[in-house]
N, C-alpha and C positions, 0 to 999 in steps of 0.2 A: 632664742632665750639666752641672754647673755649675765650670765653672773648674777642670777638672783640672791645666791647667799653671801654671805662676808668675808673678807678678807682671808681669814683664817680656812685653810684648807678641812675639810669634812672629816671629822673621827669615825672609826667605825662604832658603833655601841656596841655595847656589852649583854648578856642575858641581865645583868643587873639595871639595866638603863628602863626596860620595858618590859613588862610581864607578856602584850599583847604582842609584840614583835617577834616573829618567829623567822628563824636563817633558814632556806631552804638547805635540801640535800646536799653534802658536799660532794655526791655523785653527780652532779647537775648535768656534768658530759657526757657519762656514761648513758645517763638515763634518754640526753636527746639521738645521741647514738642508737639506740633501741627504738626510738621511735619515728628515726629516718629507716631506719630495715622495716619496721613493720609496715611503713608508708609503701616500700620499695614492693613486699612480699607481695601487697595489695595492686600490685600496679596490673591491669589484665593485658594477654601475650599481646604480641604484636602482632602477627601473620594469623587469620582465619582457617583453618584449612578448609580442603574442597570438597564438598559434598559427597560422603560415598556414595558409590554405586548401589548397594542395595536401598540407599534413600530416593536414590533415584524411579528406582524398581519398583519400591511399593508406591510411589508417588502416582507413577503410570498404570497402576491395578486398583486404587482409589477411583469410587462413580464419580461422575461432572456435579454429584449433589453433596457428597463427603468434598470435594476441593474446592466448591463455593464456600462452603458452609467454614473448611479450612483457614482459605483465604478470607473471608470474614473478619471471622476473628483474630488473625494474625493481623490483619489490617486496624482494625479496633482497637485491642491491645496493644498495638506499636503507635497507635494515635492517643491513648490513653495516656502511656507512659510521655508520651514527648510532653503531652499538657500538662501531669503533674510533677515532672521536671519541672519545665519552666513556670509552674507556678511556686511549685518551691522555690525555686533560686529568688524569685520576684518575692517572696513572702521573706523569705533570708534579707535578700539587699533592702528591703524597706524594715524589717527589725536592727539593721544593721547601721540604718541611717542616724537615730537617734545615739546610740552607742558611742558613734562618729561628733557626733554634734556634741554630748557630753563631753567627751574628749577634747576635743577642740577646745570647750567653754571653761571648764575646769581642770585641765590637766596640768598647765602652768599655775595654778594656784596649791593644788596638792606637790605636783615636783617641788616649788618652795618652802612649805612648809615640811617637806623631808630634810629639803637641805637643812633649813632655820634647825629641825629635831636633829637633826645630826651636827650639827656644829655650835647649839650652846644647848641643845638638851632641851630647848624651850619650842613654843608654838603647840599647837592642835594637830593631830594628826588623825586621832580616834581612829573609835571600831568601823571600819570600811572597808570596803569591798576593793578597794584601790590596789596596786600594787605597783612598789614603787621600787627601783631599783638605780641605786647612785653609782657610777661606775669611774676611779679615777685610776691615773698609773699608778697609784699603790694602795690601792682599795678596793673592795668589790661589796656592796652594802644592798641585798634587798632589804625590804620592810614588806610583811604581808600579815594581815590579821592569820589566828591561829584558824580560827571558825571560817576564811576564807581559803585558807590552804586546806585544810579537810574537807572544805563540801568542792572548790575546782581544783583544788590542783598548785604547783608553782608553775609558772609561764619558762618557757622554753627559750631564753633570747640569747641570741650570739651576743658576744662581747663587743660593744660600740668603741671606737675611738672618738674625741671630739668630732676629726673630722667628715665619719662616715655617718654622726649622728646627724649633723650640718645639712650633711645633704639629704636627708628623707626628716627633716625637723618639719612636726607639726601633721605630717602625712601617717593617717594610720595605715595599720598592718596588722595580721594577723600570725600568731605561734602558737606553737602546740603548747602543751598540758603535761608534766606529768603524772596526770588522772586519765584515764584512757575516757576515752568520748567528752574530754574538754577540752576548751581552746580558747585562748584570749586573743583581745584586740589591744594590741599598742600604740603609743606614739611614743618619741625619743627627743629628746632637745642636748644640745651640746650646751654647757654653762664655763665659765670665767671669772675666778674672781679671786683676790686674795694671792695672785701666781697662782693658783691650782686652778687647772680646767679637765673639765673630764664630761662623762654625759650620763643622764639621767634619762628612766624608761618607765613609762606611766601605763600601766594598762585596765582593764577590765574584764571580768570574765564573762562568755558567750555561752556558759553551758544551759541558763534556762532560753537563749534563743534558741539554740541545735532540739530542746527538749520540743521546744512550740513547733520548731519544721520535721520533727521526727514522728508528732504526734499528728499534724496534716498528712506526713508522708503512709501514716499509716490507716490515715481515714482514707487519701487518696489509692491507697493499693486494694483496702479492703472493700471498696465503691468501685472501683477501678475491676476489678474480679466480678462482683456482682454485678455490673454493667457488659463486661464482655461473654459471663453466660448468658444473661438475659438475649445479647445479641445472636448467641450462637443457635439458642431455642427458638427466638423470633425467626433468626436467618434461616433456620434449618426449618420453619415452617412454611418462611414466606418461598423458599429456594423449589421445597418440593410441591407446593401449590402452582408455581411459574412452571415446574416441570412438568406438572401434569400430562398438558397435550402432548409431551413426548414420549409419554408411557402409554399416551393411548394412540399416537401412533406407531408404537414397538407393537402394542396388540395387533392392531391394524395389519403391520407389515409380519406376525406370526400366523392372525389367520389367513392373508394371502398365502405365505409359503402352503399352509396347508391345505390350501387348493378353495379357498373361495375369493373369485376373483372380483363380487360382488362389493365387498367392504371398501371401506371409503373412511379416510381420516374426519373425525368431527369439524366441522370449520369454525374459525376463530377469526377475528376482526384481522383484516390486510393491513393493520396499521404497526402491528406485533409480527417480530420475526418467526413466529409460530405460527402466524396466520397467515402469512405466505408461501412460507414452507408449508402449508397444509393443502395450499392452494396448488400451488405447483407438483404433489406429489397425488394430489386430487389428478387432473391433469393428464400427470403422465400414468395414474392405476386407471384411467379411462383409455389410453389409447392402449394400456396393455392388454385391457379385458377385450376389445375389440380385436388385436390383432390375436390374442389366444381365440376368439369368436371366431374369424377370417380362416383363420389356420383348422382349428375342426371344421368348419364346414368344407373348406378348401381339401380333406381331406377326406372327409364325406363323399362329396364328388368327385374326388380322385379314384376313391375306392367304386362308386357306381359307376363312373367312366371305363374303368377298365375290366368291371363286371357287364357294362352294356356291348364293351366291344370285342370282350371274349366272346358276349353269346351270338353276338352277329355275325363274327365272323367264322364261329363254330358251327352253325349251321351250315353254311356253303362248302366249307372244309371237311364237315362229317357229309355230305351226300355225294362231294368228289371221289371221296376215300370209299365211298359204299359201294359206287357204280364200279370204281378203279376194283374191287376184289370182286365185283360177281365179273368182272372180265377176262381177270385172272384165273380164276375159279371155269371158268368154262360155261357159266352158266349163261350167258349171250351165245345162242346156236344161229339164229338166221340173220343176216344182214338188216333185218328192220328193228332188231334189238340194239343191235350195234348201234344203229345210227341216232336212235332214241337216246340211248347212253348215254349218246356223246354231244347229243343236244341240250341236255340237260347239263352234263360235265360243264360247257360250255356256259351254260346261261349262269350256274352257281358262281364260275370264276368269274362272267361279266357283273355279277352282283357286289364279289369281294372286289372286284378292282376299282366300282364305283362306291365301294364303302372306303376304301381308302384312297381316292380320290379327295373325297369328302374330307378325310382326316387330314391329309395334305395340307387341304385348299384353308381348314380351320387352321394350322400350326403356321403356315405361312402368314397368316389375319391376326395371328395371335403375337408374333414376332414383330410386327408393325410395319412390315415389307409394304410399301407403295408400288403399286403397279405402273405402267406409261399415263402420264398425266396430261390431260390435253383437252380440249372444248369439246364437250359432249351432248347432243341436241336431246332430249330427254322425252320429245314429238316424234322422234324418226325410230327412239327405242321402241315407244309404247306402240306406234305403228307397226313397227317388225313383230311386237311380240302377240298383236291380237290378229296379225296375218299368219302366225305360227299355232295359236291355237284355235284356227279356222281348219287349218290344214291338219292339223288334228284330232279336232270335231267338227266336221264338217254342218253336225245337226248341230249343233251348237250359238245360242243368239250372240256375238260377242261384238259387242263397239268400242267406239274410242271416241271419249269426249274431252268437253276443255273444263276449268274448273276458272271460273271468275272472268269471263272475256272471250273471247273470238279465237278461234284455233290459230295457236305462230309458234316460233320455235322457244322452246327454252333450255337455252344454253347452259352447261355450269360445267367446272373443271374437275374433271373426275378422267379415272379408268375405264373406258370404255365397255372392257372387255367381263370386268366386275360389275361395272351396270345391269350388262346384258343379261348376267348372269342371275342377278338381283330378281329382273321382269320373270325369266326363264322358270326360276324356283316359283316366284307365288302364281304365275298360270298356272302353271301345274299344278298346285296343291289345288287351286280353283276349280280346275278340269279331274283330278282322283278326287277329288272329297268331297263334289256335289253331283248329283242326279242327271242323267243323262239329258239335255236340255235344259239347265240350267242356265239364265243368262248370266251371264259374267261384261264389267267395263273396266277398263284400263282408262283413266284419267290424269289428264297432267294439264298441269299452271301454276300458278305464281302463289309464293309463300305469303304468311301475313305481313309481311314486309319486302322490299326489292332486293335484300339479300341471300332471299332463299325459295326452292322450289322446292313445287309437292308432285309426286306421284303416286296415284290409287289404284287398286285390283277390287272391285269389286264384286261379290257372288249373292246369290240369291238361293241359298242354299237352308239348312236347317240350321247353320249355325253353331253355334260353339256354350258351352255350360261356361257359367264364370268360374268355378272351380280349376278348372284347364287354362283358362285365358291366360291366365301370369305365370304360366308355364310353358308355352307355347316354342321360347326360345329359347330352354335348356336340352343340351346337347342328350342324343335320343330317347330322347321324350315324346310320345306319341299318346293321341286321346286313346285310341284302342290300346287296352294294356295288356290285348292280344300280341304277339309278335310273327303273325304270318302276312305273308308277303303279301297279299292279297288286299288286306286290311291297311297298306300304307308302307312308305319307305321305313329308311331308315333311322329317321327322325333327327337327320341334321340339317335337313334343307333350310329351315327357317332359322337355325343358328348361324350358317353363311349366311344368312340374310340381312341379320344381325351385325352380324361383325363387318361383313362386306361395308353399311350403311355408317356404323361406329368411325371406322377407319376412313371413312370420306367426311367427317366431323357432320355427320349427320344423325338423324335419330328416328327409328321406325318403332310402331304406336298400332294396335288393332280397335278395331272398334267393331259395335253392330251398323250392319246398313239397317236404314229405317227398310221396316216393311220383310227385315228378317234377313238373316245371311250374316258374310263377316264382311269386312271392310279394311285390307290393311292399307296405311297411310305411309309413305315415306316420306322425309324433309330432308333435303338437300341443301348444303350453301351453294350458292351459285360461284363462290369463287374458289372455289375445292376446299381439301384437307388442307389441317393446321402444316404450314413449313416443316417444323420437327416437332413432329409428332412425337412422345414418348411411347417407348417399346414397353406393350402389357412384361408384367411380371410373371405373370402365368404360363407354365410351361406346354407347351403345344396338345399333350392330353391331359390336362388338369381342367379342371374347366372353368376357373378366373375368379375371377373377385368374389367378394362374399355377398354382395347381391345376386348374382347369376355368373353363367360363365362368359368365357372373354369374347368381348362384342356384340352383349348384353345392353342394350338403352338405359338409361337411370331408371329406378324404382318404380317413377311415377307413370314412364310407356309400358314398364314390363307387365304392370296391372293392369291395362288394358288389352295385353295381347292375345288374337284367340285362335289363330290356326294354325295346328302343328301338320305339318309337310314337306317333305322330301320328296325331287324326283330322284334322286341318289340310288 
């Protein structure tokens, strides 16, 4: 804007020139000085400090449904505010754009008509909201309606020289108010004319726009509140509904501690991390109930184990200890007392030493010790062992047949010497637990496939109650629940029998023979035991797994097995 008014350099008026023309303060410095400090007071610190420790504290004693529910709404709130920020400013700059546009269009026609009213007193200026301020090196001339300076304020503007108006001519800007929460928009043009140049500063005031974004800002805070409760009620319903299964696995895992091992977490779809975790703690409170299951029974038969072997071996140990003081005692006078004694001393000790023989030969079975390994003809066993209980019982009908073919050898890699021992136990039970002529067969041949062979013991006998059958091969357990010697060993023979057949990766099974009697079955692989074996867990007088004890068949032989015997 170059020189719109005349020659004649600008008068300032007088109160007499204008009634509507009002001079601002002539504090004008002071006043923006005041509201550069209140600006400054306003300014917030620079450095955040760091969270104290006890915020930290209570943050960690907050439930995971108070810190959702927390985070929530800190979350909310902090998304709230950024939107009605930036809707503010977007609602500001677009009321701000007109303002701008006004300026633009009209503000060179008002600046000349101040200069024209200032330098011959003539022109329009009228009641407006305009404010206009002429500024030369020996003048300083606002013009502002009276009723625009009391409802905004005067504008706040530095002192322009030509040339600093030059450079931001035409570009608005914005100054404070001295009305506190008003503010104008400027623009500034440098003019020339007559020798006088100096600059001219056109503004308008913004305080009904701050009024429109102060009045959103306060729809947006009070919407803005009532949306981040609403969230905190919804979140804190939707948070403890999702938490649910976690409350009732807390149950769950309260009434285990209190000893029912029974409970089991609700299950819940695998597609939710609840429902996996439910699943997997499903799971593992299955194998916990079972190994507490294993564990009492395991102790169960620890406790009868060492109850069975107290009494067995208390009995031989009490009649040694009886004979030993009527000896002492004097009470053996003749040489046939003596010798009676000591026949008996004798037989008591050969009893315990075959009871612990017996225990031995289990803890060694039970340790997983493999004996000499090596091709074993299981024809030349079952021959040896029904020429042994010929020589035995001589009245006794005992044969040896083939099972599926013509009599040949059947070889398989085993310990020989545990074989033997195998035939040796169930003759015997055969020969004490049936009627004097009794027939009895020992049979052997080929498994239901070429990997494995069978040998059978046969008896013709009265047989065995199912009740006893799946009992057969727990460690001294005997059908008579007598315990005289007379009545039956000691009632481990058929648990080495057991374990002896386990440990060659085989598995022995009783059955009825048709036509009455028992019938037990061994299966052999023909190519021995597993390489490495694993070593039972069970401690040599414990009595194994919680099926039965160690060297025990699966479940499904143990149920069929029916003759408890010992030659032990």
């Amino acid at each position: 804007m170059t020189g719109p008014g005349p020659a004649d350099a600008p008068r300032a008026p007088g109160p007499q020139d204008r009634d509507d023309v009002v001079a601002p303060d002539a504090a004008t410095g002071d006043a923006g000085a005041a509201g550069a400090d209140e600006r400054a007071a306003s300014t917030p610190a620079g450095a955040r400090s760091a969270v104290p420790d006890a915020v930290r504290r209570a943050w960690r004693t907050l439930s995971l449904q108070r810190r959702l529910v927390t985070i929530t709404a800190v979350l909310l709130g902090a998304g709230l505010v950024v939107a009605g920020v930036t809707a503010a400013t977007l609602l500001e700059r677009s009321l701000l754009g007109p303002v701008d546009q006004k300026l633009a269009s009209e503000a060179r026609d008002v600046a000349n008509d101040a200069l024209r009213f200032l330098a011959y007193g003539g022109g329009t200026l009228g009641p407006t909201d305009y404010y206009v301020r002429v500024q030369t090196s020996t003048q300083d001339v606002p013009l502002l309606s009276s009723a625009a300076a009391e409802s905004y304020g005067t504008p706040l503007v530095d002192d322009l020289s030509p040339a600093a108006a030059q450079a931001i001519a035409g570009e608005p800007f914005t100054v404070g108010s001295s009305r506190a929460g008003s503010s104008w928009r400027v623009v500034a043009y440098p003019f020339d004319g007559g020798g006088t140049s100096g600059s001219v500063v056109v503004g308008l005031p913004l305080k009904d726009i701050h009024r429109t974004v102060a009045a959103m800002g306060v729809s947006l805070t009070s919407s803005g509140l009532a949306i981040v409760l609403l969230g905190v009620v919804a979140g804190g319903w939707a948070v403890r509904r999702s938490l649910r299964p976690l409350r009732e696995i807390e149950a769950t895992a309260a009434a285990i501690a209190a000893g029912d091992l029974s409970r089991r977490v609700p299950s819940a779809p695998t597609s939710t991390e609840v429902g996996r975790l439910g699943e997997a703690l499903n799971g593992m409170l299955a194998q916990i109930e079972e190994a507490f299951a294993a564990r009492t029974a395991s102790e169960a038969r620890m406790r009868r184990f060492v109850a069975d072997a107290s009494h067995e071996l208390r009995t031989p140990l009490a009649a040694i200890r009886g004979y030993a003081e009527l000896y002492r005692m004097g009470a053996l006078r003749t040489d046939e007392q003596v010798q009676d004694t000591m026949r008996r001393i004798e037989g008591s000790a050969t009893r315990m030493g075959s009871l612990v023989e017996d225990l031995l030969a289990l803890a060694r079975l039970d340790e997983g010790r493999q004996g000499r390994l090596g091709p074993v003809d299981l024809t030349v066993l079952a021959a040896d062992a029904v020429s042994d209980l010929r020589a035995l019982d001589p009245r006794r009908p005992v044969r040896l047949q083939t099972l599926g073919g013509a009599t040949a050898p059947r070889v398989v890699v085993g310990d020989e010497a545990r074989l033997r021992q195998v035939l040796a136990n169930l003759v015997g039970n055969a020969e004490r637990h049936t009627p004097a002529g009794t027939p009895v067969e020992v049979a052997v041949g080929p498994g239901d496939d070429a990997t494995t062979a069978v040998l059978e013991v046969r008896d013709h006998g009265p047989g065995i109650a199912p009740e006893h059958a799946a009992r057969v091969f727990e460690r001294f357990y005997r059908v008579d629940a007598s315990r005289t010697r007379d009545s039956g060993g000691s009632g481990l023979g058929m648990a080495i029998v057991a374990a002896i057949v386990t440990s060659h990766g085989g598995r022995v099974a009783v059955h009825e023979t048709p036509g009455g009697g028992t019938t037990v079955r061994v299966v052999l692989p023909v190519d021995g035991p597993p390489r490495a074996p694993a070593a039972p867990e069970a401690d040599p007088q414990h009595a194994g797994p919680q099926d039965g004890p160690p060297g025990v068949p699966p479940a499904t032989d143990v149920a069929t097995m029916a003759r408890p015997s010992s030659t032990s």
